[in-house]
C-alpha positions as CSV (number, residue, x, y, z in Angstrom):
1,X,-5.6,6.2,13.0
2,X,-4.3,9.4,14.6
3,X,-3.8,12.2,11.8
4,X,0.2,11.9,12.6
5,X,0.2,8.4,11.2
6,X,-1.8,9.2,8.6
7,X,0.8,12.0,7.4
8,X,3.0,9.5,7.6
9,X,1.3,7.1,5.4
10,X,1.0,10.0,2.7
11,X,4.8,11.2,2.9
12,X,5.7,7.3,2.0
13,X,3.8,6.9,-0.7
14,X,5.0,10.9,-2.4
15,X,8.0,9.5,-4.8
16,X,5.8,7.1,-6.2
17,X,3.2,9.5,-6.8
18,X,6.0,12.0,-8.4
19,X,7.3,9.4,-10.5
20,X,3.3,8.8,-11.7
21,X,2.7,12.4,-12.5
22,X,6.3,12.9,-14.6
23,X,5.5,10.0,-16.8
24,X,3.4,9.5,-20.0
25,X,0.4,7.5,-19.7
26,X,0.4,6.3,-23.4
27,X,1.5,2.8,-23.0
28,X,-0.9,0.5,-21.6
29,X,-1.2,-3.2,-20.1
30,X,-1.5,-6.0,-23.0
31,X,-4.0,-4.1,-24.8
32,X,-7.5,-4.3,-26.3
33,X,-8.0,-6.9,-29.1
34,X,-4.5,-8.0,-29.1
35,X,-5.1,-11.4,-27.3
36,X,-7.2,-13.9,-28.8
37,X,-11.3,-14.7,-27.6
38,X,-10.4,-17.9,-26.1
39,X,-7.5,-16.9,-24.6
40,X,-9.1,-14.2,-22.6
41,X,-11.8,-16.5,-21.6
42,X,-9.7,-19.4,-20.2
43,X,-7.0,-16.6,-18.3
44,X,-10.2,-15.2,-17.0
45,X,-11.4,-18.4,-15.8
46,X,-7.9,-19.1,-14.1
47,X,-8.6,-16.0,-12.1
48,X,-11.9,-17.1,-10.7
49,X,-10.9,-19.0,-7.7
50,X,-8.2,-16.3,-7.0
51,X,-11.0,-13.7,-6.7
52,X,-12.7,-15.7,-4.4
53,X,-10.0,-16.3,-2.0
54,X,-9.2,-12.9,-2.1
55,X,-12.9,-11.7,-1.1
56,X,-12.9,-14.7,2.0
57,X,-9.6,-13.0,2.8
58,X,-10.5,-9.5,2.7
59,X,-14.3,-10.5,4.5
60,X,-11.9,-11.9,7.4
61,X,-9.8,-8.3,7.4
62,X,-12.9,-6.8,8.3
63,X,-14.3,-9.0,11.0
64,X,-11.2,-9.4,12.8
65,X,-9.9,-5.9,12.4
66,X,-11.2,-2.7,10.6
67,X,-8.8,-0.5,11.4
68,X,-6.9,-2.2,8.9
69,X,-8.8,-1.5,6.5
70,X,-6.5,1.6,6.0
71,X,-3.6,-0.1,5.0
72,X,-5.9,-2.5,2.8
73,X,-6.7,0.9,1.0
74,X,-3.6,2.5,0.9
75,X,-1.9,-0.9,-0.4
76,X,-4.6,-0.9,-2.8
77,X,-3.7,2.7,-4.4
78,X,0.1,2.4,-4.0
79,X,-0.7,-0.5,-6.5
80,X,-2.8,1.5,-8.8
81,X,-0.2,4.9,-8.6
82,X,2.9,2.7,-9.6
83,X,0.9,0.5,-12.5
84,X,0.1,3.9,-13.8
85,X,4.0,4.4,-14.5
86,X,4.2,3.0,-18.0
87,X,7.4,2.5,-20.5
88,X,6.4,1.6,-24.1
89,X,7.6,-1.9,-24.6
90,X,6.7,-4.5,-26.8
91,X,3.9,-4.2,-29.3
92,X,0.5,-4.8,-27.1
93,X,2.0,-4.4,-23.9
94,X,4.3,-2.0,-22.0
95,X,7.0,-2.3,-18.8
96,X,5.9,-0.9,-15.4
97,X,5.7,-1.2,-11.9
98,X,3.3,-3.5,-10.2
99,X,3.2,-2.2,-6.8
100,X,1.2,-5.5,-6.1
101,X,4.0,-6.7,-3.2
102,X,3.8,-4.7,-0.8
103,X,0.2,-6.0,-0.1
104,X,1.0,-9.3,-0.5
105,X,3.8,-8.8,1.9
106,X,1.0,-7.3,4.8
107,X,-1.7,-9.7,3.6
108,X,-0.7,-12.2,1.7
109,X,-1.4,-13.2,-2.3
110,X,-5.0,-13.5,-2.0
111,X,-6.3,-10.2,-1.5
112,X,-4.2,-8.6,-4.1
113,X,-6.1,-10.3,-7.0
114,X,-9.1,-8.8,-5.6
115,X,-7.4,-5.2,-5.4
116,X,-5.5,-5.7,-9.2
117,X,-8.5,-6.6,-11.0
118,X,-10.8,-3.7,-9.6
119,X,-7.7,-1.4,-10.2
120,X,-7.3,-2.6,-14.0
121,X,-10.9,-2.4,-14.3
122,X,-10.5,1.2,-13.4
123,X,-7.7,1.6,-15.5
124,X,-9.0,0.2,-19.0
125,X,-12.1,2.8,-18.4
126,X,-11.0,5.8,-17.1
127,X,-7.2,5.8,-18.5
128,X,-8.1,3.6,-21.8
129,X,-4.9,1.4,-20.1
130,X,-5.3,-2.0,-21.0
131,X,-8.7,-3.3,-21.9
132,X,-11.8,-5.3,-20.9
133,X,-11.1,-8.6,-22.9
134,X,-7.7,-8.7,-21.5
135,X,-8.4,-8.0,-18.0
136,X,-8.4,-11.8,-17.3
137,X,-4.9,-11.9,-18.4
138,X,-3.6,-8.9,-17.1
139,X,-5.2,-9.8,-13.4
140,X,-3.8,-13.3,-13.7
141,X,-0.1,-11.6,-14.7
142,X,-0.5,-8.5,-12.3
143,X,-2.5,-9.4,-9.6
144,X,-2.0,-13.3,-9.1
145,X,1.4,-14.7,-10.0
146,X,3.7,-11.6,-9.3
147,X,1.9,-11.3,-6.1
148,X,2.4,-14.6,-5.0
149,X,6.2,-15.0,-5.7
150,X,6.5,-12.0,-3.9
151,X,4.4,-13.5,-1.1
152,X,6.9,-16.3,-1.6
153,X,10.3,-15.0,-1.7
154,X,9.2,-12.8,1.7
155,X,8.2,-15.8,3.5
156,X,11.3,-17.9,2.8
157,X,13.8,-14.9,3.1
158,X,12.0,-14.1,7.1
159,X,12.4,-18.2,7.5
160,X,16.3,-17.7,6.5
161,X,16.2,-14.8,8.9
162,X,17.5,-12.6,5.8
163,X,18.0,-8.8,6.9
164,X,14.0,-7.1,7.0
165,X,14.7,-4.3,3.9
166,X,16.3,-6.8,2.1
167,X,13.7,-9.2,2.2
168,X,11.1,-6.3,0.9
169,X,13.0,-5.4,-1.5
170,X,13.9,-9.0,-2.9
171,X,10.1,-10.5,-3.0
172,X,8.8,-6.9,-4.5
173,X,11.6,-6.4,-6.9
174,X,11.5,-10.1,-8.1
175,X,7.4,-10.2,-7.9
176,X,7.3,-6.8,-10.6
177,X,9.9,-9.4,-12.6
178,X,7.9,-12.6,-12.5
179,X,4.6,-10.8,-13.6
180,X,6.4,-9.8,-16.8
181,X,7.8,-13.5,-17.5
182,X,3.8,-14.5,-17.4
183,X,3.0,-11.8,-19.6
184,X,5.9,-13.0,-22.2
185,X,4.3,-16.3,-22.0
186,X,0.9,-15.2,-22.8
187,X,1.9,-13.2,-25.5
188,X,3.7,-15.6,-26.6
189,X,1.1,-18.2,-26.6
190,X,-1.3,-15.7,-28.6
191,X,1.6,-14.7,-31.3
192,X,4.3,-17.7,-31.5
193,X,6.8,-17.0,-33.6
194,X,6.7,-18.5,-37.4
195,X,10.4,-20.0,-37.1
196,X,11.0,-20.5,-33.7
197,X,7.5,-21.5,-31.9
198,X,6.3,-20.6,-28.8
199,X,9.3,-20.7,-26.4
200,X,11.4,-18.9,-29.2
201,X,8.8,-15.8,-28.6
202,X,8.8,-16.3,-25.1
203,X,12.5,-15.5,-25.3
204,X,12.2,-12.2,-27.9
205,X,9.5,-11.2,-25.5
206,X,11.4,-11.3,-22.2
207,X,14.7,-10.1,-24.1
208,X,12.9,-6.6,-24.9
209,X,11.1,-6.7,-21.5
210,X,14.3,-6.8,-19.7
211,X,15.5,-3.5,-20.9
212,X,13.2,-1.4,-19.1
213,X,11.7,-3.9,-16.8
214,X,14.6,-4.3,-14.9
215,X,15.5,-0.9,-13.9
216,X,11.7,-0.3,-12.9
217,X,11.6,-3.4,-10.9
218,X,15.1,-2.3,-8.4
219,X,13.2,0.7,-8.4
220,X,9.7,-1.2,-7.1
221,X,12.0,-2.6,-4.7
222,X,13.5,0.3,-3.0
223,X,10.1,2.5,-3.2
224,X,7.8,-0.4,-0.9
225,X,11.4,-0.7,1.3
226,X,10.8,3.3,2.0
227,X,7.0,2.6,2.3
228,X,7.3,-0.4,4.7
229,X,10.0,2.0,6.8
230,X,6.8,4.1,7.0
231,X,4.3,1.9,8.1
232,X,6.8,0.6,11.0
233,X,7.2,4.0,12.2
234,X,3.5,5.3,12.0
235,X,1.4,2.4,11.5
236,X,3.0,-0.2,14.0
237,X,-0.4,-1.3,15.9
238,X,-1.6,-1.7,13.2
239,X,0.7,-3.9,11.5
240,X,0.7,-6.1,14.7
241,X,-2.9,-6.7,13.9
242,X,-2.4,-8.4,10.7
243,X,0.2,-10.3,12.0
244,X,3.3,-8.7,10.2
245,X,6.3,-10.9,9.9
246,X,9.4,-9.5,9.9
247,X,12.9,-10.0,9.4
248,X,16.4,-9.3,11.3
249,X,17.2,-5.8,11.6
């Protein structure tokens, strides 16, 4: 990639880095200890087949087109910079950004499972954010489901012919939402409440996500819209390649 496009790549990704830097990195994913053993071992398990998927799919990057590679990476650490911006939240957990859909929009769901889980691996050792017994569930929450909604929503807006940006920013902005609805769920499955059950934390759980989740998540969405603007304007063989979809202008 010519050193043009790759200054390109780097302006795009410069408010997300910004925002990174300004914010405090005391929060973390669901933490440590704060899920039960069998529940990590059976959302670990869930991720298993995603993981492999995601290596067939990455494998067949490679062979059919290394130069993409690049964008594999830089999705990849866009990912990794905007999970690093963490709001305190509910006990165990925090809100963030994923940054998880703009690589499923360029590659689809699979691939991001492999790039979430080697990103929170990195995270709950070097940044103590998150932890090892709960990198199952935070990959399956993170890297799996918001990913493929956001995989989802993108598909079905470029099949209603929905406006490009708007597209982006509806499957990334919905994806960062969705991956904290599946983290509610498996909090709540590891702490129901005593009067109300399991859907009754559910609900306390997404109620106090909202409040910080939601605001983050527009901003996801607008950030990979500025990002994808990028990529069209310095990166447009390359997005050919992988056989980018896109919407109406």
């Amino acid at each position: 990639m010519p050193n043009s496009k790759k200054r390109g790549l780097f302006l795009s990704l410069i408010p997300a880095l910004i925002l990174c830097f300004v914010t405090s990195a005391s929060a973390m994913h669901i933490m440590e200890g704060y899920l039960p053993m069998g529940h990590c071992i059976v959302w670990g398990a869930l991720c298993l087949p995603f993981l492999y998927l995601g290596i067939r799919k990455i494998q067949q990057i490679v062979s059919e087109n290394r130069k993409t590679l690049i964008i594999l990476a830089m999705a990849g650490a866009y990912a990794f910079v905007l999970s690093a911006l963490k709001i305190p939240s509910v006990t165990g957990s925090s809100s963030h950004a994923t940054g998880t859909g703009l690589g499923a929009i360029l590659f689809g769901p699979a691939p991001m499972a492999v790039l979430g889980i080697i990103i929170l691996l990195f995270q709950a050792i070097l940044l103590a954010h998150g932890g090892l017994t709960t990198l199952g569930a935070n990959t399956f929450s993170m890297a799996i489901a918001g990913p493929l909604l956001a995989w989802g929503i993108y598909r079905l807006c470029i099949k209603l012919n929905v406006k490009q940006h708007i597209a982006v920013f509806l499957s990334c902005c919905l994806g960062d939402l969705f991956t904290y609805c599946v983290t509610s769920v498996q909090l709540a499955l590891a702490h129901p409440s005593a009067t109300s059950g399991v859907m009754g934390s559910v609900a306390e759980f997404m109620s106090i996500f909202a409040l910080t989740q939601i605001p983050l998540a527009v901003i996801e969405g607008l950030l990979t819209v500025v990002v994808i603007m990028g990529l069209e304007s310095c990166a447009d063989a390359e997005l050919s390649a992988l056989g980018y979809e896109r919407g109406r202008a």
